[in-house]
N, C-alpha and C positions, 0 to 999 in steps of 0.2 A: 096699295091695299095690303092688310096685315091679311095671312088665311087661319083661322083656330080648324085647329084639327083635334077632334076627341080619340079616347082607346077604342072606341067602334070602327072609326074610319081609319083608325093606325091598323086593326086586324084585317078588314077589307083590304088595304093598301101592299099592304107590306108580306111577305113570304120569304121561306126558309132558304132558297136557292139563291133569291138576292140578295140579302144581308150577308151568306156568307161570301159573294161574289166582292160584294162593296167591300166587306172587312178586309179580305182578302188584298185587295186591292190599295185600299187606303193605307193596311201597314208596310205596303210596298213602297207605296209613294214616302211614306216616314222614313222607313231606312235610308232610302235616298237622298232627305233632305229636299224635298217636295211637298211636305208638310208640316204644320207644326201641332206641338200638342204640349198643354200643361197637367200636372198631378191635380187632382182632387182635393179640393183646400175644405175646410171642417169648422161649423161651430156651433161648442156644446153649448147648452142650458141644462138646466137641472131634470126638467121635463120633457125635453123635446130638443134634434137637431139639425143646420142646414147643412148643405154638402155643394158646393158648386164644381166644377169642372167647364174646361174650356177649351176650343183647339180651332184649326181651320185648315182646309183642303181645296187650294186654289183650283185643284184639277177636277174635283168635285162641284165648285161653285160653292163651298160650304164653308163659312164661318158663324161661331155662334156657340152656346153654351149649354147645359144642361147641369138643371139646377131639384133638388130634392129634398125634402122635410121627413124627417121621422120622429114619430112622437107615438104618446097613447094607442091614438086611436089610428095608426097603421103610416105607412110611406105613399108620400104623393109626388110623382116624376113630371118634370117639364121642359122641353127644350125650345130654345129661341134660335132658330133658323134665320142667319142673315144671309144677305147673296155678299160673296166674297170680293166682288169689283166695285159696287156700286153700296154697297153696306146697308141697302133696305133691308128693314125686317120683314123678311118674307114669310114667316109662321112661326106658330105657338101651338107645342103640340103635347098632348097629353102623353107619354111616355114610358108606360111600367111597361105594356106589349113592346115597345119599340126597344127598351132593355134590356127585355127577356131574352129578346131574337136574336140582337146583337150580342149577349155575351154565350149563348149558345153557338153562336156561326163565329167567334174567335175559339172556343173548343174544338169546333167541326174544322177550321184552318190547321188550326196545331196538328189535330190527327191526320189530314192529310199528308203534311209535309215532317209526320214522327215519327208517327205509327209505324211498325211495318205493314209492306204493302202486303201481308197474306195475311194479316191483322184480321180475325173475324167474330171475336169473342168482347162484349165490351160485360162490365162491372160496374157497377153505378150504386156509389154512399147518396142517399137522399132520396126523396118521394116528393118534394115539393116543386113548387110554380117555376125555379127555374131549371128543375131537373128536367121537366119536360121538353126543352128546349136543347138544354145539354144531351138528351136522348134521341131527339130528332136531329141535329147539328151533323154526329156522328153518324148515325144510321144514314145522312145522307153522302156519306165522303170515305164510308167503308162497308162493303156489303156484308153484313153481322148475318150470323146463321145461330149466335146464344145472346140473350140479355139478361141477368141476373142480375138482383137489385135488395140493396138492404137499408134499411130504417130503423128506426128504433121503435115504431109502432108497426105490430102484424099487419091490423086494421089500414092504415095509411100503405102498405106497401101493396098490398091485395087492389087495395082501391087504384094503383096508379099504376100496376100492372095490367088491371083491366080499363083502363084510361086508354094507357099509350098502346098496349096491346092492339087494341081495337084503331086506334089510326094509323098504327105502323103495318098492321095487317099482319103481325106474325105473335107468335108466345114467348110473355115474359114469367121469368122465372122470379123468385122469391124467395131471400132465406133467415135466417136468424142468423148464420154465424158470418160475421165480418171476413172472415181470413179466407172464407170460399169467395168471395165477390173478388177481389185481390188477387186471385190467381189467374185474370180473363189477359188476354191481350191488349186491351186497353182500359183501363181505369178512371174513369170519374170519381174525385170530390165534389158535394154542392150539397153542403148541410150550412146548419147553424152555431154547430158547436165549437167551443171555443180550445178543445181537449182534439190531439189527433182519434182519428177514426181508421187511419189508416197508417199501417206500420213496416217500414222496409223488409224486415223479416220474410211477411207474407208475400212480397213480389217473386216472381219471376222473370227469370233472363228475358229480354227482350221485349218486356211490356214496356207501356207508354202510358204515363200518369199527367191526366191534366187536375189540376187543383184548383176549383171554383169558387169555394164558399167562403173564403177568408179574406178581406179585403180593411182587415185593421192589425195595427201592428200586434195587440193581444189575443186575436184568435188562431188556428193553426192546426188544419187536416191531419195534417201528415206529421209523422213525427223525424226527427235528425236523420236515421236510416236511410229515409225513401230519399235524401239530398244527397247522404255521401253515395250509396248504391248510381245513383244516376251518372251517368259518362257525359252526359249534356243537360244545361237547365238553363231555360229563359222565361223571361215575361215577356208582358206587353210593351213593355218602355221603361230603361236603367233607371229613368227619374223615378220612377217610387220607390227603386229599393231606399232604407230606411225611414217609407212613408209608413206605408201600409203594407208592404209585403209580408205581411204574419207568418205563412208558411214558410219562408224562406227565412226568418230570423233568429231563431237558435241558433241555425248552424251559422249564419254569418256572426254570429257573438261569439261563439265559439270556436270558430277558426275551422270548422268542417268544410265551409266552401268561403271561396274569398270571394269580394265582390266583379273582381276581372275575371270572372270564371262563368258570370252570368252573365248572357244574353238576348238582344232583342230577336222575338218570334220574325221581325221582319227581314234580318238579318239572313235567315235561313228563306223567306219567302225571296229576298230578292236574290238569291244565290252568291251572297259574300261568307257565305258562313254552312257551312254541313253538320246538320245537325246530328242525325244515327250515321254511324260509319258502318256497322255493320248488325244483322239479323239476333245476335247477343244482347246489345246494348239496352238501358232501362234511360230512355227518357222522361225531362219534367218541365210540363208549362205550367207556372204557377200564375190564373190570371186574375188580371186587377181589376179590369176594365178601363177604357178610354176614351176620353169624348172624341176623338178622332172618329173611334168606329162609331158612336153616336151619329156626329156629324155628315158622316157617306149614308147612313142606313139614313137619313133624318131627308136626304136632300130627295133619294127615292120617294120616298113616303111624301114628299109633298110636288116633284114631279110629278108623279103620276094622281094625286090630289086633283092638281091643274086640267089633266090632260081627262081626267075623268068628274070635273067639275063638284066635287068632292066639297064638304067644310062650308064655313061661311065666313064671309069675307068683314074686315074692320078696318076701318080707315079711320087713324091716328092722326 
């Protein structure tokens, strides 16, 4: 029996502590070679385009895909959950929640293991559906005492200041000028724009910049500065650099950062690799997204489906 899982039973299901436990986790198992994962492969049409993504985590029980359309009338996420021993398709799950959380709890991994640990200030470019996630991720992996937040609409940042405000339980701050957000201890990207938003100038010693919002090769948070300013900088996985790593692409054309100079976030999670050496240093996660972290957060979400008889069941 197949299980369909809706976004209702993916928001019942699934929570912020365990996706980034899972993600956590699964990029561990990849540096190691305990997992595998492929890039995100693309095809346009004039109107409309798909995106598939694929990987598997024998340790997880997780192989399987996750697959997406965008067009007109908005983005529709899916993933197909096989069991990794025995290759049933064990679910079909509706997925925009379950993407949200996960690329938020690979932010909230980064800042764990970047940030500094007296890190309590974050800064956050964007107001939208996956900022939300990006604001919980880290609020939960650094005890933040400011949040300050900019957009390009008053109206939108107001509204998501009193959003998350009210679930984070503390006050979010709100500004027009970009280059005050940029001064926090930890920095978020996660807009749409294709123009940086954020400029090395405005950093300071010892921040940690995660870059969310760019995941094609022609759009680009950050601009040249905030690469060469960084003493460390990785992604999710070497395989994308020149897929989609936007942000990371001037300077690699450019000869500012060469591509042996980037590394995988897992690399630091499994302790082969030291990412801040010292309390000075400006770190940068610039992330992609993975069907790996998909596939751990995916296997939870329909564990516990099971276990709370969750979905409705279809036999193929």
């Amino acid at each position: 029996m197949t299980l369909l899982l809706t976004e209702n039973e993916v928001e019942e299901l699934l929570d912020m502590p365990s996706a980034l436990e899972a993600v956590e986790a699964v990029l561990h198992q990849h540096a190691e070679g305990r997992a595998t994962n492929h890039a995100r492969r693309r095809v346009s049409l004039p109107g409309s385009g798909l995106n598939v993504m694929f990987a598997g985590a024998p340790e997880f029980g997780a192989l399987g895909l996750k697959t997406y359309t965008i067009a007109r009338g908005g983005a529709r996420f899916y993933t197909m959950l096989f069991d990794s021993e025995g290759g049933e398709l064990l679910a079909i799950i509706q997925s925009d929640r379950l993407g949200q959380l996960r690329t938020g709890a690979a932010t909230g991994v980064a800042t764990k293991y970047l940030a500094r640990e007296d890190a309590t200030t974050l800064g956050l470019y964007g107001t939208g559906w996956q900022a939300e996630s990006q604001l919980e991720a880290v609020a939960a992996v650094r005890d933040l005492d400011r949040i300050i937040v900019h957009s390009r609409s008053e109206d939108r940042r107001k509204a998501f200041a009193e959003k998350m405000g009210g679930r984070l339980g503390m006050e979010i701050e709100t500004t027009h000028a970009p280059d005050e957000v940029a001064a926090q201890d930890i920095v978020v990207t996660v807009t749409s724009s294709r123009e940086p938003v954020l400029y090395g100038e405005w950093l300071r010693p010892g921040t940690h910049v995660n870059a969310a919002g760019s995941n094609m090769l022609f759009k680009s948070e950050i601009d040249r500065d905030v690469v060469k300013r960084a003493s460390f900088v990785c992604v999710d996985s070497r395989e994308e650099i020149g897929l989609e790593v936007g942000d990371l692409m001037p300077s690699l054309e450019t000869g500012a950062i060469l591509p042996e100079a980037v590394y995988e976030l897992g690399q630091v999670i499994s302790g082969h690799m030291k990412g801040r050496h010292g309390p000075e240093d400006i770190t940068l996660f610039a992330s992609q997204g993975l069907a790996l972290e998909d596939m751990a957060v995916a296997r939870i979400v329909y564990d516990r489906a099971v276990e709370r008889d969750a979905g409705r069941d279809v036999d193929f």
